[in-house]
C-alpha angles and dihedrals in degrees: 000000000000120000117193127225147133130270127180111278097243087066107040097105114134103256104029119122130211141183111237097222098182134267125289124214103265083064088060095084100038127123095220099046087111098057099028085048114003099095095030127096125214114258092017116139112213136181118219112238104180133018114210118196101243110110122183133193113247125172088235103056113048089201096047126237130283128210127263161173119216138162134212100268131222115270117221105220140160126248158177102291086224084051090060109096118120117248082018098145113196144138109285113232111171121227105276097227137145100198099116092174097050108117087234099050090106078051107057087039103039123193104243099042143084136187119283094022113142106233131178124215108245098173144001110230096176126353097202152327096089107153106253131198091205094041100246123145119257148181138172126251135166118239138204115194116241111243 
C-alpha cells in the first residue's frame, strides 16, 4: 500500500530507497509534518514508487521537498539455509553474532528490521553456502515485512 510523503527533491527519483531516520525539531512547527512524517516509522527503509510534481520549501532540504509514494521496501537479509523457502511467513530474529568485521554482518542486522517483525520470504537470493564466522549455514532471501 502506498503511503504518501515528501522526500527532498534531490532524492525523489522513482526507485530510490531511503531510511526514515526520524524528525528533527525544526520539523515540530511545520504545517506539513503530518504529510512529510506522519505514516512513516523510524528506522524504516522505503522505495519510492511515484514522483508527483508539488515541491514545497522546507529549512532541511535547500532544495525543498518534493511529493511522493513510496512503499516499505524489501530488505535483503541472511538467514538459516533451512529458513529459505519463498512465501515462507515467520518472526524475524537476526543472527546473534559479534563478528563486526565479518563481511555479512549488514546481513544478519539489516537496516529496516527489527526484532519480532513478521516477514515473508519474497525471494531466495541464495539458499547456502554464505560464508559464516560461527559456521552456521546461511543463505540470502529477500524479505518484506508482514503488516
Amino acid at each position: 500500500m502506498a503511503i504518501i510523503t515528501l522526500t527532498g527533491k534531490h532524492v525523489a527519483r522513482v526507485g530510490n530507497s531511503f531510511v526514515f531516520s526520524g524528525q528533527t525539531g525544526e520539523c515540530e512547527g511545520c504545517v506539513l509534518r503530518k504529510v512529510c512524517c506522519g505514516k512513516l516509522e523510524t528506522d524504516r527503509v522505503y522505495i519510492i514508487i511515484n514522483v508527483r510534481d508539488k515541491i514545497h520549501d522546507c529549512p532541511l532540504h535547500e532544495e525543498g521537498v518534493q511529493l511522493v509514494e513510496v512503499e516499505e521496501a524489501s530488505v535483503k537479509v541472511a538467514l538459516l539455509s533451512q529458513q529459505l523457502f519463498e512465501g515462507a511467513i515467520f518472526t524475524f530474529q537476526p543472527i546473534a553474532c559479534d563478528q563486526w568485521s565479518c563481511a555479512n554482518i549488514d546481513s544478519c542486522n539489516p537496516v529496516g528490521l527489527i526484532e519480532g517483525d513478521r516477514v515473508q520470504i519474497v525471494d531466495v537470493i541464495q539458499k547456502s553456502g554464505l560464508e559464516c564466522s560461527l559456521n552456521k549455514k546461511l543463505g540470502h532471501a529477500l524479505v518484506r515485512r508482514v503488516l
